[in-house]
N, C-alpha and C positions, 0 to 999 in steps of 0.2 A: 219286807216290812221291818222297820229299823223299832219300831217300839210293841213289846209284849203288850195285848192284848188280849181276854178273855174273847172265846170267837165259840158262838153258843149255835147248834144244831136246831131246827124246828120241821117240824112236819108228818106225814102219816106215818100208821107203821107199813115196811115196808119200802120206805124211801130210802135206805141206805144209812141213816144218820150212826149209827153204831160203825160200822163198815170204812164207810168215808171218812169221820172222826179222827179214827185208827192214824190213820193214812195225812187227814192233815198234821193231824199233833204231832206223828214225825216229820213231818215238811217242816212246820213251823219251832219243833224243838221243844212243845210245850206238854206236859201233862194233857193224858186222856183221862176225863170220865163218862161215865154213863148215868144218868140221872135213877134208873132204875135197876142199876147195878148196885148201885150206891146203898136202896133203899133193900134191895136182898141181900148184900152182905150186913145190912146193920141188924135188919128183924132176921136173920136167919132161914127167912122163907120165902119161896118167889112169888112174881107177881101174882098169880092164878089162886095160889095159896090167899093170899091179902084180900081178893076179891070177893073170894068166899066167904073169910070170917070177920071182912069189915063193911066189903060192897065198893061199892067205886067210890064212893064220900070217903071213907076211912081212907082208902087209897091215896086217894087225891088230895089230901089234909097232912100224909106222912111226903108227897112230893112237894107240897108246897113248902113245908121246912127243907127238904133236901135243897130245892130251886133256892131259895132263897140263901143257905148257907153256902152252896159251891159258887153261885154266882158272886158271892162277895169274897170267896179265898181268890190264894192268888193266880194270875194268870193261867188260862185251862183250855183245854177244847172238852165242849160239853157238849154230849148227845141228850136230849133230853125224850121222856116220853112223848107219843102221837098226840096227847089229851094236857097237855102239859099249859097249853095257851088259853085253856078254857079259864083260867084264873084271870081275873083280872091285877090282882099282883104280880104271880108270874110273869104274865107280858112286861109288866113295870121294870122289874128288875132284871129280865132279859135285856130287853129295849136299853134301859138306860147303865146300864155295867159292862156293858160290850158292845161287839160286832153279831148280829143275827141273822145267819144266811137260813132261809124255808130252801128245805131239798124238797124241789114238787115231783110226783110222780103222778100217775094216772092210775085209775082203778084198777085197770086189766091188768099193769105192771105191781100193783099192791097184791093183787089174785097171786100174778103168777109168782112173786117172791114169796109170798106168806102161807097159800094156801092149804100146803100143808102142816103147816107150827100150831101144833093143841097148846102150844103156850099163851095165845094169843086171848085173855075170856072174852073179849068184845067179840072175837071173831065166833067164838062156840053157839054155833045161830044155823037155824037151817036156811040161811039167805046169805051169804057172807059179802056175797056182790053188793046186794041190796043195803047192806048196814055199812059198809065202807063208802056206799053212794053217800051216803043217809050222813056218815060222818064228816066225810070229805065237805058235805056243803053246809054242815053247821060249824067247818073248824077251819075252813080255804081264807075265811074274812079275817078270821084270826094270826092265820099265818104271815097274811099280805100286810095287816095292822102293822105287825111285830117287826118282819124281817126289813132290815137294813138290804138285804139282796134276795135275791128268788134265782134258784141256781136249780134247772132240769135235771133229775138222774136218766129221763127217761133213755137218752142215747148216749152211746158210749161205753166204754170201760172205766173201773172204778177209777184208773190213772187218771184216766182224760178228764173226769166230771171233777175230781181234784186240783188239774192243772184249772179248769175252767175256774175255779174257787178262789185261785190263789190268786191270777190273774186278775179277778174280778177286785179282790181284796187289797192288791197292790195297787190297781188304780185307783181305786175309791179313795186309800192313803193319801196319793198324791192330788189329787182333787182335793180334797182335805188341807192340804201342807203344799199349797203348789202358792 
């Protein structure tokens, strides 16, 4: 891909978007961030922290300035949080600032990555299956809304689901400019 673009992560937690991120922003030479990296080094305290003495509104109201601020700096790979699409802004300025590739993955691959991180407060539930269902089908329409591509982690290694990204990303380009 011959022109820097901003190329923005969406999807559950779980999906890799931190991970994979990593990995494209060196393929592509661009700055990583993490949407909620962002937002614990600026308050000092992590997410689980924020949830507690804001709730998820407070949360969601300091990511919504974050989203909006990185997505207008210059060219990035951005992981963004799982809940991040719940905004109607958000999507906005994802959608329309960049490329938006939805990493989907499937419950049972959410289980098995996440299931044991106490970082997780959505996850702090004695159902955790049941609320990643619960999530997954009030944020999937969200996802599909937003992303410009819909790219599976579920198979493969992190390599491969990266080459599938970029591949994905170079043609779309040339479709684009062809």
């Amino acid at each position: 891909m011959s022109q820097a673009r901003h190329l923005f992560l969406i999807g559950p937690m779980g999906a890799g978007k931190s991970t994979i991120g990593r990995r494209l922003a060196r393929a592509l030479e661009l700055p990583f961030m993490d949407s909620d990296q962002v937002i614990q080094d600026r308050t000092g305290v992590d997410i689980p922290r924020i949830f507690d003495v804001e709730g998820e509104a407070g949360f969601r109201q300091r990511e919504k300035a974050i989203i909006d601020e990185l997505t207008a700096a210059p060219p990035a790979v951005l992981a963004t949080g799982g809940g991040a699409v719940l905004d109607p802004e958000n999507r906005q300025h994802l959608r329309e600032r960049g490329t938006v590739v939805y990493l989907e993955t499937s419950v049972d691959e959410q289980l098995r990555r996440t299931g044991k991180d106490k970082r997780r407060p959505l996850l702090q539930t004695a159902d955790p299956r049941a609320r990643l269902e619960e999530l997954l089908a009030e944020r999937d329409p969200l996802y599909r809304e937003t992303a410009h591509l819909t790219i599976s982690t579920e198979h493969g290694n992190i390599g491969q689901v990266v080459r599938r990204i970029l591949d994905a990303l170079d043609s779309q380009y040339h479709d684009h400019h062809a």
